[in-house]
C-alpha positions in Angstrom: 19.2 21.2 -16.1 18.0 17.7 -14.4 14.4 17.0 -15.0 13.3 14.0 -13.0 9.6 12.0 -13.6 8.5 10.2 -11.4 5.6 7.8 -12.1 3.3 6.0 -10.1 3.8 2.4 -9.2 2.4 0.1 -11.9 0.5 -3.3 -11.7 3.3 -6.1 -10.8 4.8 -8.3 -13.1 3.3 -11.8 -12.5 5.2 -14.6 -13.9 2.7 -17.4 -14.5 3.5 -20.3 -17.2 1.4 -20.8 -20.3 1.6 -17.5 -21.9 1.7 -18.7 -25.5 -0.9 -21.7 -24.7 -3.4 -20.6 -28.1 -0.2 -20.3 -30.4 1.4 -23.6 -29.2 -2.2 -25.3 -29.8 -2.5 -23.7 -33.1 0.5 -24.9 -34.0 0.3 -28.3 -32.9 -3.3 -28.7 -34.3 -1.4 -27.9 -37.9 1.6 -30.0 -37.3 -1.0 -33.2 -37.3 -1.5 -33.2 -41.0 1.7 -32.5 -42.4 2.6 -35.2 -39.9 0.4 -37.2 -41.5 1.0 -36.1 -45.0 4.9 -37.5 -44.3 3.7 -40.7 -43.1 1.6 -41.5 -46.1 4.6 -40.4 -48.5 7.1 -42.4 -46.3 5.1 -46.1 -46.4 3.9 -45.0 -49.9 7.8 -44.9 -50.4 8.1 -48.0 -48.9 6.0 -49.6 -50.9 6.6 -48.7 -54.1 10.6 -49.8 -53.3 8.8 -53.2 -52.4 6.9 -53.2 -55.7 3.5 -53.0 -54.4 2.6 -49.6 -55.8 4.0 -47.4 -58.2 6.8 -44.3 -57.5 5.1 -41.6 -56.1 7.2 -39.4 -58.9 9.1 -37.6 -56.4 13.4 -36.6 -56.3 15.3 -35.5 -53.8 16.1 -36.1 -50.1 12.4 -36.8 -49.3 12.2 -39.4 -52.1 13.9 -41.9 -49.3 11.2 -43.5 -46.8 13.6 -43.6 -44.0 13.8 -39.3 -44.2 10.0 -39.0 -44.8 9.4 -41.2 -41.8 12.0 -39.8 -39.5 10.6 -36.7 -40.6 7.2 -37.8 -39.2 8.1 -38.9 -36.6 9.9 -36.0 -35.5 6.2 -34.0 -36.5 4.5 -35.7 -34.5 6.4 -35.7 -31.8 6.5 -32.1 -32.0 2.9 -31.5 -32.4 1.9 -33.7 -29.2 4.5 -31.7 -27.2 3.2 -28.7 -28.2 -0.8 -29.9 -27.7 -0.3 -30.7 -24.3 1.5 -27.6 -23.4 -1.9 -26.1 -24.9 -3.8 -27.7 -23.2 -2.0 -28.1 -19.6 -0.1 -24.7 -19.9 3.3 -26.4 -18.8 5.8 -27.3 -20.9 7.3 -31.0 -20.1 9.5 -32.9 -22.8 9.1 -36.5 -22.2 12.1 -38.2 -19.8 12.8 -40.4 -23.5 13.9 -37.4 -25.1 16.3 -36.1 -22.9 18.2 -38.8 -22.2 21.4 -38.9 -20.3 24.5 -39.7 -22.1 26.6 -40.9 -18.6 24.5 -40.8 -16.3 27.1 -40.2 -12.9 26.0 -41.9 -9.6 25.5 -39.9 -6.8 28.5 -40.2 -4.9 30.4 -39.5 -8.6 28.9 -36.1 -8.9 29.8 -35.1 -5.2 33.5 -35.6 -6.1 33.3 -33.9 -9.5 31.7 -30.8 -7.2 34.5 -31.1 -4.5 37.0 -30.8 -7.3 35.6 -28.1 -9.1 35.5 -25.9 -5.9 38.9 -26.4 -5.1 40.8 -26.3 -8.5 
């Protein structure tokens, strides 16, 4: 036996951007202070290697300032990425951070093409 249901016809699917807007400013908004938190142990680091302050006290990979500041940087980066897709509802990684390793001139990527179609 074959039982068929049929339903009715539902709402459409509407593909709009900026679905996850509140989590994305949510996250962002939190990323700030541990942002901050890695730039304060970073020149903190800094510092005390200079001998103006004493060791913060701590081991391990993030005991280097050039790791807690990358690591900062990176945060921050993150968190202003994610804040303006929050706030905007579209999602655009700066043109810095996708950069091109060989960039091909025109002309250069109309060959490639020719010679992909016919090999």
């Amino acid at each position: 036996m074959i039982v068929r249901i049929q339903l009715g016809a539902g709402r459409r699917i509407r593909r709009e951007g900026g679905k996850n807007r509140n989590l994305a400013f949510a996250c962002g908004a939190l990323l700030v202070p541990a942002s901050l938190m890695a730039y304060v142990l970073g020149f903190w680091r800094l510092a005390s290697d200079m001998g103006i302050v004493s060791p913060p006290g701590m081991t391990g990979v993030f005991s280097h300032w050039q790791v807690a500041i990358a690591a900062a940087v990176f945060l921050h980066l993150v968190s202003s990425i994610l804040n303006r897709y929050g706030k905007q509802g579209e999602f655009h990684v700066p043109k810095v951070l996708r950069p091109s390793i060989m960039p091909l001139r025109p002309h250069l990527r109309e060959s490639l093409r020719r010679r992909a179609q016919s090999g």
